[in-house]
C-alpha positions in Angstrom: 3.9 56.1 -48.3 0.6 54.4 -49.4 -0.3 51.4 -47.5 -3.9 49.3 -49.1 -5.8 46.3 -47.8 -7.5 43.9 -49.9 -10.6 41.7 -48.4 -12.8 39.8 -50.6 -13.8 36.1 -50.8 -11.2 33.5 -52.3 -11.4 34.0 -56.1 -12.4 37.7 -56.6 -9.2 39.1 -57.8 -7.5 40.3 -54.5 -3.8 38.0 -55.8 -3.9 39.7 -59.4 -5.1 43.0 -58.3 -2.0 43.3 -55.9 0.6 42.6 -57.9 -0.3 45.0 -60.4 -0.8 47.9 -57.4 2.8 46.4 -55.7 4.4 47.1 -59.6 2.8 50.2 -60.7 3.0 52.0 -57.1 6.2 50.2 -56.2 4.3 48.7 -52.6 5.7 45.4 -51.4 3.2 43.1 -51.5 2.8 41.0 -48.7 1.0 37.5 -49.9 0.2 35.6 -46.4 -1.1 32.5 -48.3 3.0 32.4 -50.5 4.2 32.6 -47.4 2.5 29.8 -46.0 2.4 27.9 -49.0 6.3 28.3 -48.8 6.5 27.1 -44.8 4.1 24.3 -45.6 6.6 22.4 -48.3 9.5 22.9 -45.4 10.1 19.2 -44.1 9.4 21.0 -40.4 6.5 19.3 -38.1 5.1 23.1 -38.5 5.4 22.5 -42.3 3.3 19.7 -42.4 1.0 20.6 -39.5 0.6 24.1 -41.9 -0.2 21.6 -45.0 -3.0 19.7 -43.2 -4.2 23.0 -42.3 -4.5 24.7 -45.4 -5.5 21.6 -47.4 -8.9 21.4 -45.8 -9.4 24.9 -46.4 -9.4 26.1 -42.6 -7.0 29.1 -41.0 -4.0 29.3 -40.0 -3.8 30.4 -36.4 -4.3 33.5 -35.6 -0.9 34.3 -33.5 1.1 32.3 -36.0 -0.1 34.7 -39.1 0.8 37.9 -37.0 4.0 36.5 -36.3 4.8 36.5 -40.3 3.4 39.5 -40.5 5.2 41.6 -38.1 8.2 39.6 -39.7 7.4 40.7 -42.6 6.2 44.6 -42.0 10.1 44.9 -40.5 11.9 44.4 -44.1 12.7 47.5 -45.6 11.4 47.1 -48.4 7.5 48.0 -46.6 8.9 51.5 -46.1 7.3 53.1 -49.4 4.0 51.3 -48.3 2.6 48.0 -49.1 -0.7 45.9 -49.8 -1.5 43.5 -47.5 -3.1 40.7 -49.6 -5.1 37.6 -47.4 -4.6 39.1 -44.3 -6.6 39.6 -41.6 -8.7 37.0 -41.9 -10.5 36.9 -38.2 -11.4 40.0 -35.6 -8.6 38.9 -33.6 -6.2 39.4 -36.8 -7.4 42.7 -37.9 -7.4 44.3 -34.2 -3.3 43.0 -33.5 -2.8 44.2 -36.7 -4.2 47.0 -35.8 -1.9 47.6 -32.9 0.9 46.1 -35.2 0.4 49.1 -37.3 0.4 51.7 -34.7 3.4 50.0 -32.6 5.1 51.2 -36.4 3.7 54.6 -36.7 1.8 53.3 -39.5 -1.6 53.2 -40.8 -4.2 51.7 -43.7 -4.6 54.8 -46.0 -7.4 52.3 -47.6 -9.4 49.2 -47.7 -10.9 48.0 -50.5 -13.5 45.4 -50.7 -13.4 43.2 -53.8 -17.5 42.6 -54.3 -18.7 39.3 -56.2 -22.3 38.8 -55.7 -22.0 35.7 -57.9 -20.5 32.5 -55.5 -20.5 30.0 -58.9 -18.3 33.0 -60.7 -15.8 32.4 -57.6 -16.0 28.6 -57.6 -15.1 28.4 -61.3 -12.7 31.1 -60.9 -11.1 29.0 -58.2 -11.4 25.2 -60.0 -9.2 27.3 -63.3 -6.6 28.3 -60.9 -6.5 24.7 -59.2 -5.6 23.6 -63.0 -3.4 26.2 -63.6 -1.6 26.9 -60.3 -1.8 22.9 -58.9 -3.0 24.6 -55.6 -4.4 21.9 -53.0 -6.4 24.3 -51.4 -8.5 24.8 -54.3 -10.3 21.5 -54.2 -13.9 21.5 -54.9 -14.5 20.7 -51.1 -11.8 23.7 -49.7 -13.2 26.1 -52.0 -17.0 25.8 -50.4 -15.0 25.8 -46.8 -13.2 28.8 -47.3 -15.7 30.4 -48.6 -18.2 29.8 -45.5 -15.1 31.1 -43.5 -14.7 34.2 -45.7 -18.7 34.8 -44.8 -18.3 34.4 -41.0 -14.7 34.9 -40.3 -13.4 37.6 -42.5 -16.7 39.8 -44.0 -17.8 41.0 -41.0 -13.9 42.7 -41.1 -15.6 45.1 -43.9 -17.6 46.6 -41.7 -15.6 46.7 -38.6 -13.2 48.7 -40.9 -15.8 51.5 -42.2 -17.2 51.9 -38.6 -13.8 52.1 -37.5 -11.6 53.8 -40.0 -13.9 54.8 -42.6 -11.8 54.0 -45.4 -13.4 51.3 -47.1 -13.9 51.6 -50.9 -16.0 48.8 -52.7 -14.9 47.5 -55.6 -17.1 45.7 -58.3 -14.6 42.5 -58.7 -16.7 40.2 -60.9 -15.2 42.6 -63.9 -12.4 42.1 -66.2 -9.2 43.0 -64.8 -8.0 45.9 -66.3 -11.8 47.2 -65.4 -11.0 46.5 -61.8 -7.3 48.3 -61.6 -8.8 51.5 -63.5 -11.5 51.5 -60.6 -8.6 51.2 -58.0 -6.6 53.5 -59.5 -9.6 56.3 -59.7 -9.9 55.5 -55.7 -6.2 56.0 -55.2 -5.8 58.9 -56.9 -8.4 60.6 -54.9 -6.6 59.2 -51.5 -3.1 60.8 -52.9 -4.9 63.6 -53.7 -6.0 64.5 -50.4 -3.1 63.5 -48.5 
């Protein structure tokens, strides 16, 4: 079982990074912002409250994203280990995952950082997936939002998770791809190594 969490800012690589770990280590991957993108189009008040929400780039609430989660964490398909992608996001997020995670005699065998010292490389990387992807929340507007939320809400996670748990590995993000999975897959092998 091999179970990885991805933080970084909007933009640094955390999506395509995951899918490649969830295919070549056969992980579910557990997408919170699919899964809200999918609730938002619902013709549901929820749906459309969840589509204000995310379209001016704030968060979800914090006790409707564990409920997804913990949702999610029960298919069986988690078993072999996942990687949680866009979640936590806040304190209050990471710590009832947290207790999530132990309620399942689970754990986080890792947590890496996705590092981008360069915000314009993450704005232009966001405005090319707005083309590609038609994704609202990528507006120039949302994209400086979320990113101020990623500084105070979500960075601050980092370190709560090395003091903690002392399992974060940084990862240099503003790299090509296939540079970014080889240094991923280095860190993993030395987890499964000593496991």
């Amino acid at each position: 079982m091999l179970n990885i969490l991805l933080l970084g800012p909007q933009g640094s690589g955390k999506g395509t990074q995951a899918k490649r770990l969830a295919g070549t280590y056969g992980l579910a991957h557990i997408v919170t912002g699919d899964m809200i993108r999918e609730m938002q189009e619902q013709p549901t008040e929820a749906g459309r409250e969840l589509k204000a929400v995310y379209d001016r780039g704030d968060l979800v609430s914090d006790d409707l994203m564990i409920r997804l989660i913990r949702d999610r964490l029960d298919r069986g398909d988690t078993i072999p280990g996942f990687v949680l992608d866009g979640f936590p996001r806040t304190m209050a997020q990471a710590e009832a995952l947290d207790d999530l995670l132990q309620e399942l005699g689970r754990g986080l065998d890792i947590v890496f950082e996705f590092q981008v010292p360069d915000r314009q490389q993450l704005r232009d990387r966001m405005l090319k997936r707005a083309g590609e992807e038609n994704r609202s929340d990528d507006a120039p507007e949302a994209i400086e939002r979320r990113l101020e939320l990623y500084e105070r809400e979500t960075a601050p996670l980092v370190e709560w998770y090395r003091t903690t748990r002392g399992n974060v590995v940084g990862i240099h993000a503003d790299r090509t791809i296939d540079e970014v999975f080889h240094e991923i897959t280095e860190a993993l092998d030395s987890v499964e190594s000593r496991a």
